[in-house]
Chimera marker file (.cmm) of the C-alpha trace (Angstrom):
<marker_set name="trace">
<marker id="1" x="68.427" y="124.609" z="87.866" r="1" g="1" b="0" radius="0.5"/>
<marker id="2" x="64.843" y="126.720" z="87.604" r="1" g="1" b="0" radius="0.5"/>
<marker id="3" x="64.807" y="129.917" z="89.572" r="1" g="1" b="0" radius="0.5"/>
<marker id="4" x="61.174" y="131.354" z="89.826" r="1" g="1" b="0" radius="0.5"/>
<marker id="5" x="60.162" y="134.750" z="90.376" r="1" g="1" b="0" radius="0.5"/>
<marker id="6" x="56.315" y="135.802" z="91.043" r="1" g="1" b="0" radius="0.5"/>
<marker id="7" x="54.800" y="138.421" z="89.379" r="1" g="1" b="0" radius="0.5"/>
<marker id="8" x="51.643" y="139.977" z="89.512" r="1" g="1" b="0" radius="0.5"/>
<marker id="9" x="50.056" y="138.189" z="86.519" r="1" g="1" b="0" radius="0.5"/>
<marker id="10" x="52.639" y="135.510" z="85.712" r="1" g="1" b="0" radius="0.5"/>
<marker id="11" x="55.463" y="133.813" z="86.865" r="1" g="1" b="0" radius="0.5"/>
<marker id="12" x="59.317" y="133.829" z="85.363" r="1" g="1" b="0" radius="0.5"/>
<marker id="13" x="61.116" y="131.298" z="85.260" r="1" g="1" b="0" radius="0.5"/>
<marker id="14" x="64.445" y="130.741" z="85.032" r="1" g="1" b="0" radius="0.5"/>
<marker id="15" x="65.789" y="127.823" z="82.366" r="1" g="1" b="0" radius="0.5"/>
<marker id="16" x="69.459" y="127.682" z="82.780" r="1" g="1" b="0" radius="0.5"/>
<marker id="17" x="69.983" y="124.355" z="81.056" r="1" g="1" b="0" radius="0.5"/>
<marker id="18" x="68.199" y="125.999" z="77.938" r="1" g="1" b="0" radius="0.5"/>
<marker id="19" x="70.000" y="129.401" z="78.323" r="1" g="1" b="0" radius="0.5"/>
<marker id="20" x="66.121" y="131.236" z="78.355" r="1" g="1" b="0" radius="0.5"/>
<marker id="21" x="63.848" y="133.211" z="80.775" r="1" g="1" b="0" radius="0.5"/>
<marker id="22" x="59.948" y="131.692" z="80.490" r="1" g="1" b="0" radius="0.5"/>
<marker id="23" x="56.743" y="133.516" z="81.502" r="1" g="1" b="0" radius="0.5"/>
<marker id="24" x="54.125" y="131.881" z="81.853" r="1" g="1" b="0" radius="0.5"/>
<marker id="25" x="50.978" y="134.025" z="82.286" r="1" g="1" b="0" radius="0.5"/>
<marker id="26" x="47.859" y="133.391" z="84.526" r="1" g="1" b="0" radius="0.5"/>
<marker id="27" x="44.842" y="131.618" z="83.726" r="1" g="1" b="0" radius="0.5"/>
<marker id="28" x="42.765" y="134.055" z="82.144" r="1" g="1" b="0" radius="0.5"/>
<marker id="29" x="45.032" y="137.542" z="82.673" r="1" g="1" b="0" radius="0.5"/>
<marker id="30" x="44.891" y="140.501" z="80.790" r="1" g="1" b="0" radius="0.5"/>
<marker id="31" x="47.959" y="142.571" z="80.336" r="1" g="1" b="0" radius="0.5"/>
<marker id="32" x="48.714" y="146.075" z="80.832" r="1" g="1" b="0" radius="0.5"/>
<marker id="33" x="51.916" y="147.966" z="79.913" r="1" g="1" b="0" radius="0.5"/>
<marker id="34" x="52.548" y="148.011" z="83.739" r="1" g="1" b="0" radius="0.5"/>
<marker id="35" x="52.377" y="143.871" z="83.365" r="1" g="1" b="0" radius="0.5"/>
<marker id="36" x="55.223" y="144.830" z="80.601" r="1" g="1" b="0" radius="0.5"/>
<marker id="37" x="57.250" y="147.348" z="82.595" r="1" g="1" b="0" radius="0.5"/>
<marker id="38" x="57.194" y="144.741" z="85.763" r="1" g="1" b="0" radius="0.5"/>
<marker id="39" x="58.137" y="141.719" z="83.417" r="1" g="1" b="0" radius="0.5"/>
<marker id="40" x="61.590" y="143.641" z="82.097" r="1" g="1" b="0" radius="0.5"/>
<marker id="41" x="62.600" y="145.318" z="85.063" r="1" g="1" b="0" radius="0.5"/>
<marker id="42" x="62.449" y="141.404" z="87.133" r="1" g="1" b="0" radius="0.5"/>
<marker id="43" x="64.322" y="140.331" z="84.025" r="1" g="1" b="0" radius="0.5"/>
<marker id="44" x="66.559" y="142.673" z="84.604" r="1" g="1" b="0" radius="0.5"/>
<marker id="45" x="67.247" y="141.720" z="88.280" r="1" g="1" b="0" radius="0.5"/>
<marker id="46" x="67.194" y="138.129" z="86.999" r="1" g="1" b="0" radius="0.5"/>
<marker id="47" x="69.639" y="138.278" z="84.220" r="1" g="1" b="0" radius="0.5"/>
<marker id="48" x="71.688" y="141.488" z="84.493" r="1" g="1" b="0" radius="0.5"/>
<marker id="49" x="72.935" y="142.753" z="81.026" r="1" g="1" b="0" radius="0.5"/>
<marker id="50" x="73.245" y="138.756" z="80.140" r="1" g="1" b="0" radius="0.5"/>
<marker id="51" x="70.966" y="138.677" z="76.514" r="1" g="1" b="0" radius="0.5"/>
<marker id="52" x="67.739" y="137.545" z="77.400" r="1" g="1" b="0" radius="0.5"/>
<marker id="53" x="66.204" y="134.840" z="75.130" r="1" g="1" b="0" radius="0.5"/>
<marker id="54" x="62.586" y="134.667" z="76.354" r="1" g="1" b="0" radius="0.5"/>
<marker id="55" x="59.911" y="132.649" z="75.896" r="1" g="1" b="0" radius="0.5"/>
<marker id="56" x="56.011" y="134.251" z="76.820" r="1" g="1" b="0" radius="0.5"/>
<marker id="57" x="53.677" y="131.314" z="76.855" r="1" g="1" b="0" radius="0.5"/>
<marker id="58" x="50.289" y="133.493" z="77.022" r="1" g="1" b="0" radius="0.5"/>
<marker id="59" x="48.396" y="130.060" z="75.692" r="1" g="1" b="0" radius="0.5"/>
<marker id="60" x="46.038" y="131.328" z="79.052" r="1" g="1" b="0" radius="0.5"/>
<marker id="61" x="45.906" y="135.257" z="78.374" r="1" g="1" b="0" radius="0.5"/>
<marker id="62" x="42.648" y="136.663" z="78.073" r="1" g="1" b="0" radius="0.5"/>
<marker id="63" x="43.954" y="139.747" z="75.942" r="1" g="1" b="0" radius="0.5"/>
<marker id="64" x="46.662" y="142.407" z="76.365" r="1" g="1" b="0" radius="0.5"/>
<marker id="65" x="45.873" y="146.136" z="75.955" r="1" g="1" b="0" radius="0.5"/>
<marker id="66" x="46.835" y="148.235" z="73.079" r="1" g="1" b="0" radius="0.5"/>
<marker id="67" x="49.519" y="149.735" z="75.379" r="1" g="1" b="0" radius="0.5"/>
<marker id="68" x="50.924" y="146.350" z="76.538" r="1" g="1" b="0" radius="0.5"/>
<marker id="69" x="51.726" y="145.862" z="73.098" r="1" g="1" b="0" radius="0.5"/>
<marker id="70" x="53.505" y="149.186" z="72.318" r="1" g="1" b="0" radius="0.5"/>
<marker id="71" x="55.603" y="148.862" z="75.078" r="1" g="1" b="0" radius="0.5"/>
<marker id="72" x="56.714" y="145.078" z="74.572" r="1" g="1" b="0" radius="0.5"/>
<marker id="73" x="57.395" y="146.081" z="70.699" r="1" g="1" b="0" radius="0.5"/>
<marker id="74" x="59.447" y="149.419" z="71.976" r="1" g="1" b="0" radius="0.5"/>
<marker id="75" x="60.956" y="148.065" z="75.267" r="1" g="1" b="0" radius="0.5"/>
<marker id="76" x="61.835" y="144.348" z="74.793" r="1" g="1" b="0" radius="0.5"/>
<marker id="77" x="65.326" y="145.674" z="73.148" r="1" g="1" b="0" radius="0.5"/>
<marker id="78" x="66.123" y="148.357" z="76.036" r="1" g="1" b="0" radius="0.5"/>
<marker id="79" x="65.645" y="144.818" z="78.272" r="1" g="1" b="0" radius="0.5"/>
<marker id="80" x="68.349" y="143.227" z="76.187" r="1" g="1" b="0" radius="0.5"/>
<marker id="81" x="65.426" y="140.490" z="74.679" r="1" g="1" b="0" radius="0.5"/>
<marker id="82" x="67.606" y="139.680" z="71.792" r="1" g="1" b="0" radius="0.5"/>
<marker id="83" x="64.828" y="136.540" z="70.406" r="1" g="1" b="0" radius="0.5"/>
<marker id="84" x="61.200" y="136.150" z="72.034" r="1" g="1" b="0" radius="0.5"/>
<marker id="85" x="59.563" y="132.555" z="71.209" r="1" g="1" b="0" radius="0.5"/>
<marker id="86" x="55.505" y="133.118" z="72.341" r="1" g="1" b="0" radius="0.5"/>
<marker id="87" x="54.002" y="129.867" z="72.711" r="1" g="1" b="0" radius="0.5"/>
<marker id="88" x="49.973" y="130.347" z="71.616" r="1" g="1" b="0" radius="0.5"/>
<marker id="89" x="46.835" y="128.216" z="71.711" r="1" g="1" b="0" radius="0.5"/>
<marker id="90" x="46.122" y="127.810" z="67.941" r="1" g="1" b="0" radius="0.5"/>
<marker id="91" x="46.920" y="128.294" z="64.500" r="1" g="1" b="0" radius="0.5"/>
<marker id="92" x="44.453" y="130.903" z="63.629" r="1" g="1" b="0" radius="0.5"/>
<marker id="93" x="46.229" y="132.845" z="67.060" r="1" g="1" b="0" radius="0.5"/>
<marker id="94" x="49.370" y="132.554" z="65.566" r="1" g="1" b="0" radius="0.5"/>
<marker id="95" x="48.300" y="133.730" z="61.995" r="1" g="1" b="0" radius="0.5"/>
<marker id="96" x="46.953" y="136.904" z="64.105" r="1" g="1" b="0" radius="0.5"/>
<marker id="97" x="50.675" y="137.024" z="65.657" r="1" g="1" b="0" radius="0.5"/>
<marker id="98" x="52.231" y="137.413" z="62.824" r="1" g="1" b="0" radius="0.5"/>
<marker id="99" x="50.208" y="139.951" z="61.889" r="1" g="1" b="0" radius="0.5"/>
<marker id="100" x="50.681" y="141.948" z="64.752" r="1" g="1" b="0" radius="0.5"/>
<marker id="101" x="54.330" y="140.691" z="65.092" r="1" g="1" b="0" radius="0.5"/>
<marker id="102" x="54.627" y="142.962" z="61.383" r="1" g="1" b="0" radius="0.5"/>
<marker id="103" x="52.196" y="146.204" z="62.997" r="1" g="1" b="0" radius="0.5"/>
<marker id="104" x="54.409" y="146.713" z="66.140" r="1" g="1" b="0" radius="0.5"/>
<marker id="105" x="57.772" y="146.316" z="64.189" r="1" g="1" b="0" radius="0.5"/>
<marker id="106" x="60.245" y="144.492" z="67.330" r="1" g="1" b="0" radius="0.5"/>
<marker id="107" x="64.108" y="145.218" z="66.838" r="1" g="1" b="0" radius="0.5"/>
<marker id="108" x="64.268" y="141.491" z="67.488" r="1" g="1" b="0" radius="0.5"/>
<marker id="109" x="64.115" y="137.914" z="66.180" r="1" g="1" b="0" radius="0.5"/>
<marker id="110" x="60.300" y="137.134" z="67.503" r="1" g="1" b="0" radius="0.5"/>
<marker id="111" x="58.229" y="133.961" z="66.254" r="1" g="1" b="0" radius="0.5"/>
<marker id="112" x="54.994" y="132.092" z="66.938" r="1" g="1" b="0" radius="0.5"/>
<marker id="113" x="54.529" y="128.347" z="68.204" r="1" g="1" b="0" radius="0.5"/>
<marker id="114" x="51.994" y="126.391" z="68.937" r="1" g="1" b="0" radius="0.5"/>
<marker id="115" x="54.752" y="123.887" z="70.724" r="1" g="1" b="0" radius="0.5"/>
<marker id="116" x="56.619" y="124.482" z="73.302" r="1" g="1" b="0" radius="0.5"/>
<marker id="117" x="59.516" y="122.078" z="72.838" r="1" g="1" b="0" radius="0.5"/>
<marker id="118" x="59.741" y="123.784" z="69.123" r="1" g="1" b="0" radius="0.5"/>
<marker id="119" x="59.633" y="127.450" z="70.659" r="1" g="1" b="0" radius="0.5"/>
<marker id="120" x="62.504" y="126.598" z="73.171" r="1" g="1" b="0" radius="0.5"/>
<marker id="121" x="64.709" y="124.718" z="70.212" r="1" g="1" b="0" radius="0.5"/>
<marker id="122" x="64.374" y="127.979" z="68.357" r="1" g="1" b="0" radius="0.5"/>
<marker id="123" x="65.078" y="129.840" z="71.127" r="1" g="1" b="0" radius="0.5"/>
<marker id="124" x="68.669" y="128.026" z="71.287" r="1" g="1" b="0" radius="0.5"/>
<marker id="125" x="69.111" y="127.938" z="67.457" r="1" g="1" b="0" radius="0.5"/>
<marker id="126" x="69.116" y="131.845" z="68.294" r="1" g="1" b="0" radius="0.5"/>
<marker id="127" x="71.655" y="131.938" z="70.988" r="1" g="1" b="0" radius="0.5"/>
<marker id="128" x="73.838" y="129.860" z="69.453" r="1" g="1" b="0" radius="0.5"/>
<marker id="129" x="73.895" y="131.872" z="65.941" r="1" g="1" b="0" radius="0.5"/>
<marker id="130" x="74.845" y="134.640" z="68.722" r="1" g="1" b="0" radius="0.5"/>
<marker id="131" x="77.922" y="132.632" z="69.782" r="1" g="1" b="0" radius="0.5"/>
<marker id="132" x="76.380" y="131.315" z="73.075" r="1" g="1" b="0" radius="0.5"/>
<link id1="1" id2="2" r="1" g="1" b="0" radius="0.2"/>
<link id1="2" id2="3" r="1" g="1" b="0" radius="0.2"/>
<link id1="3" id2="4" r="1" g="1" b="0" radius="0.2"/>
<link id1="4" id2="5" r="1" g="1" b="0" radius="0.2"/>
<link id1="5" id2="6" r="1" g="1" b="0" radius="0.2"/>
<link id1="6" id2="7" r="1" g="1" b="0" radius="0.2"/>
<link id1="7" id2="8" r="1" g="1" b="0" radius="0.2"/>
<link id1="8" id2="9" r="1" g="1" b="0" radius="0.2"/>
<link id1="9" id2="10" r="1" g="1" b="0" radius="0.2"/>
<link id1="10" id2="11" r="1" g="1" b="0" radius="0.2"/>
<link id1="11" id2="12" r="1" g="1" b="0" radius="0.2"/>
<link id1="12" id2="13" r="1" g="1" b="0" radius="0.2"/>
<link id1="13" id2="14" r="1" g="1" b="0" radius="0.2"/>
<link id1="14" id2="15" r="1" g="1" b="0" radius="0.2"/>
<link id1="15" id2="16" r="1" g="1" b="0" radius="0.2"/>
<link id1="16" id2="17" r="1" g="1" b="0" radius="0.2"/>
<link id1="17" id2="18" r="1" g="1" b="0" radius="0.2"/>
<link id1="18" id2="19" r="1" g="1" b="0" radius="0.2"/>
<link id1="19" id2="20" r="1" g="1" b="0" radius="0.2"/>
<link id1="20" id2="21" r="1" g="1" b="0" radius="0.2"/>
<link id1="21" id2="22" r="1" g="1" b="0" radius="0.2"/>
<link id1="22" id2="23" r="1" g="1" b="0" radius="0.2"/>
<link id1="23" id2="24" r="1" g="1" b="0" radius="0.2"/>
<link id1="24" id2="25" r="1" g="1" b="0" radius="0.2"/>
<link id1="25" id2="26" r="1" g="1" b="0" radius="0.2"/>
<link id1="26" id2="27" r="1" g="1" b="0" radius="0.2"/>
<link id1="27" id2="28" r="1" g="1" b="0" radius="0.2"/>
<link id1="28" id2="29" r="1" g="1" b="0" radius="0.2"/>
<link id1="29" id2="30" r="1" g="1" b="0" radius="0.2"/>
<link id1="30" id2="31" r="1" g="1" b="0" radius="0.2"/>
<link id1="31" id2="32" r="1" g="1" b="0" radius="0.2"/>
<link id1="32" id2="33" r="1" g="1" b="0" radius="0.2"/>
<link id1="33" id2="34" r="1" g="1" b="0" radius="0.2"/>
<link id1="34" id2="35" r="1" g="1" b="0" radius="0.2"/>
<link id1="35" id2="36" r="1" g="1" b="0" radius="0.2"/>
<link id1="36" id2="37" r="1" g="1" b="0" radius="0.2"/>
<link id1="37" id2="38" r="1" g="1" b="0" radius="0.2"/>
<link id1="38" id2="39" r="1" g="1" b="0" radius="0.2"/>
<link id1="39" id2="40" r="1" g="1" b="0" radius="0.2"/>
<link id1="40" id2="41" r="1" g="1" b="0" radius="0.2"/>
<link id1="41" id2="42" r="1" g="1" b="0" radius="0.2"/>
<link id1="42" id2="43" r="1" g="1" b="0" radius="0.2"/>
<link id1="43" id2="44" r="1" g="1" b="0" radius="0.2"/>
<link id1="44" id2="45" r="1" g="1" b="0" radius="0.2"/>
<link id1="45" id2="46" r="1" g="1" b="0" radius="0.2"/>
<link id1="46" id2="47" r="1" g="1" b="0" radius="0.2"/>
<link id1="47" id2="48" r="1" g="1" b="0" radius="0.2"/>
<link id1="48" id2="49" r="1" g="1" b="0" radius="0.2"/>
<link id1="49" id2="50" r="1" g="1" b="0" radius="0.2"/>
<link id1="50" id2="51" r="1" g="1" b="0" radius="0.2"/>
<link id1="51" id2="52" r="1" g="1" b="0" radius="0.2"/>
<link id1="52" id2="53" r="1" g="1" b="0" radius="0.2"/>
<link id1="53" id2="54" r="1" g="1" b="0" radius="0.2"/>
<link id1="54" id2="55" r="1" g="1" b="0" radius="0.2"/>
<link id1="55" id2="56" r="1" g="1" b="0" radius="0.2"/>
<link id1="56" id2="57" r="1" g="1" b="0" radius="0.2"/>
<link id1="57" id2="58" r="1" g="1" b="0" radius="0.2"/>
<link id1="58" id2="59" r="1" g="1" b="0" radius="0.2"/>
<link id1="59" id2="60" r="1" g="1" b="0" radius="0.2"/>
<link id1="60" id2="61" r="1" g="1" b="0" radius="0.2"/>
<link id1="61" id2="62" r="1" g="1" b="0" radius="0.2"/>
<link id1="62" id2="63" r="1" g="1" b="0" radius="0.2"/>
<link id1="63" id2="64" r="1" g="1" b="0" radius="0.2"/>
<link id1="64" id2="65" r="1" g="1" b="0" radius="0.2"/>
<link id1="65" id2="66" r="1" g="1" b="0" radius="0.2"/>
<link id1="66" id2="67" r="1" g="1" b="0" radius="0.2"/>
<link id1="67" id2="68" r="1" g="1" b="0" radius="0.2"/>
<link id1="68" id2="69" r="1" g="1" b="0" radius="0.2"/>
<link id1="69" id2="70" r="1" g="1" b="0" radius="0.2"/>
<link id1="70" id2="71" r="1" g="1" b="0" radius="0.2"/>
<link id1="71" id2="72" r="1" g="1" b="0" radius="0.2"/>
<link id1="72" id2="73" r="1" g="1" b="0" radius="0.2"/>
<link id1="73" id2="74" r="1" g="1" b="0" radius="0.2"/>
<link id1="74" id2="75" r="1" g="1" b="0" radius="0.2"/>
<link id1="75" id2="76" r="1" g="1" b="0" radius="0.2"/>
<link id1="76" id2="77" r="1" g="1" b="0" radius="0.2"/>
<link id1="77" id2="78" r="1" g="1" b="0" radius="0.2"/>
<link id1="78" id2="79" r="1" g="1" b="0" radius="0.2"/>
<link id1="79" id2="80" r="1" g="1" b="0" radius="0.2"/>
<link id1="80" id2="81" r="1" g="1" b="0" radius="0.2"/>
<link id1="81" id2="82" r="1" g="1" b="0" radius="0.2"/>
<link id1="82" id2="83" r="1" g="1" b="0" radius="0.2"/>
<link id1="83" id2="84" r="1" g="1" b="0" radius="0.2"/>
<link id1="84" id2="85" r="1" g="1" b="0" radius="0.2"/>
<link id1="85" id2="86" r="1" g="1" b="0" radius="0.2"/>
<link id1="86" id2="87" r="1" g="1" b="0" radius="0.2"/>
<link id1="87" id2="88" r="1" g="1" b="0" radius="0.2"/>
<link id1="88" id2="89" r="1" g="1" b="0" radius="0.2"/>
<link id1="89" id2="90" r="1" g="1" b="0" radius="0.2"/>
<link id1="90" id2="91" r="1" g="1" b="0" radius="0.2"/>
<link id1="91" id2="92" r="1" g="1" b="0" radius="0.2"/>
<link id1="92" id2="93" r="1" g="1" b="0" radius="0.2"/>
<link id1="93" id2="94" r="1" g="1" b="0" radius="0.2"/>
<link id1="94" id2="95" r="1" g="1" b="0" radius="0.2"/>
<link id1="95" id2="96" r="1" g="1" b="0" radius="0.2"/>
<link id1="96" id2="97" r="1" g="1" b="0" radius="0.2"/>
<link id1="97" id2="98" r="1" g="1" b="0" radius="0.2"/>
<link id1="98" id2="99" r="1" g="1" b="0" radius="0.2"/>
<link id1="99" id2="100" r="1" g="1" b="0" radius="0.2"/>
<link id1="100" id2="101" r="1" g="1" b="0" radius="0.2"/>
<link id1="101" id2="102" r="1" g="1" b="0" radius="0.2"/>
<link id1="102" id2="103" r="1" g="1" b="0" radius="0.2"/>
<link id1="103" id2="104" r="1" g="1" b="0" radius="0.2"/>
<link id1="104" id2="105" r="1" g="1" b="0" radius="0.2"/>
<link id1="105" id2="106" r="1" g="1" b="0" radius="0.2"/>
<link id1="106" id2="107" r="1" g="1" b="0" radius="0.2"/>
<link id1="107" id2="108" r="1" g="1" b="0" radius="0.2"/>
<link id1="108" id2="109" r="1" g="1" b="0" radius="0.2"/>
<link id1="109" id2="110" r="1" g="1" b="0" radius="0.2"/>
<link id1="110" id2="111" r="1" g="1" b="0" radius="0.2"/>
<link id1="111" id2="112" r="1" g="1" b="0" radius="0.2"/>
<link id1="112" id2="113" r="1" g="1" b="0" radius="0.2"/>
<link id1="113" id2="114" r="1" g="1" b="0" radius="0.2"/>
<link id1="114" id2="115" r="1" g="1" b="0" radius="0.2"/>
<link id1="115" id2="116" r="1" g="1" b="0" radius="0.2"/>
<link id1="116" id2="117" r="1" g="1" b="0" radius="0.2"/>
<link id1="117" id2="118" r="1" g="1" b="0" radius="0.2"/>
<link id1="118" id2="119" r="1" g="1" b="0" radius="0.2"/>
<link id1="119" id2="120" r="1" g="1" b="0" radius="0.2"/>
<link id1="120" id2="121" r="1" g="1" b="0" radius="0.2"/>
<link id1="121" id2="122" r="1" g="1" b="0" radius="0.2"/>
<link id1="122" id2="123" r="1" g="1" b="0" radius="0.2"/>
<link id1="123" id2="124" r="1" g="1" b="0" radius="0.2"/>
<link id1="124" id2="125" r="1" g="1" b="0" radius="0.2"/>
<link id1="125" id2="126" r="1" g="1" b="0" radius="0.2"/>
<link id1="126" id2="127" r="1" g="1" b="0" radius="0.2"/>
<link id1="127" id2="128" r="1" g="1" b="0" radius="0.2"/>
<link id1="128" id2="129" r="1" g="1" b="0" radius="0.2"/>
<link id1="129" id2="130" r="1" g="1" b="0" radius="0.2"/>
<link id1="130" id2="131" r="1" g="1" b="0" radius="0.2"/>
<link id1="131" id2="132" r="1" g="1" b="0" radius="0.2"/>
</marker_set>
């Protein structure tokens, strides 16, 4: 069963069968910290204080603001994000996630993919080393 949940750049969806929460971000958005902010307090309402293993597929973001990324590095743990899967375009985007995966320091498990169907087996792996 798929809930969905509109926001203003993105939508959230819902995976129970996979145990994860999916955004998937508009064709050509860029994100603000208030983009941020929205995205964990819906999770919030979504999930409760279940851990929330998420996966961002911004493979159609334009950018995301210096501030966007403070926040989602800072915040994502006060959300109860416990592992973050962000599904990207290429391989030279994901050798730039890393790097900014290492700048912003995250308090979680967070990793790159160019595949989705690898992004949401991680994203299991990690809830089941978790014991669920």
């Amino acid at each position: 069963m798929e809930k969905k949940v509109r926001l203003k750049k993105s939508w959230l969806i819902v995976d129970e069968a996979n145990g994860i929460v999916i955004q998937r971000m508009d064709e050509g958005a860029y994100l603000e910290a208030q983009d941020s902010y929205d995205c964990f307090d819906q999770c919030f309402q979504l999930k409760g204080k279940e851990p929330i293993y998420f996966l961002s597929d911004m493979r159609a973001v334009k950018g995301m603001s210096k501030e966007a990324r403070k926040v989602t590095a800072a915040d994502a743990k006060d959300a109860n994000f416990h592992a973050v899967a962000a599904l990207i375009n290429s391989g030279a985007s994901k050798i730039l996630g890393n790097f900014m995966i290492r700048i912003n320091k995250h308090k979680h498990p967070i990793k790159m993919f160019t595949n989705e169907a690898e992004a949401i087996a991680w994203l299991k792996k990690q809830r089941e080393a978790a014991g669920l």
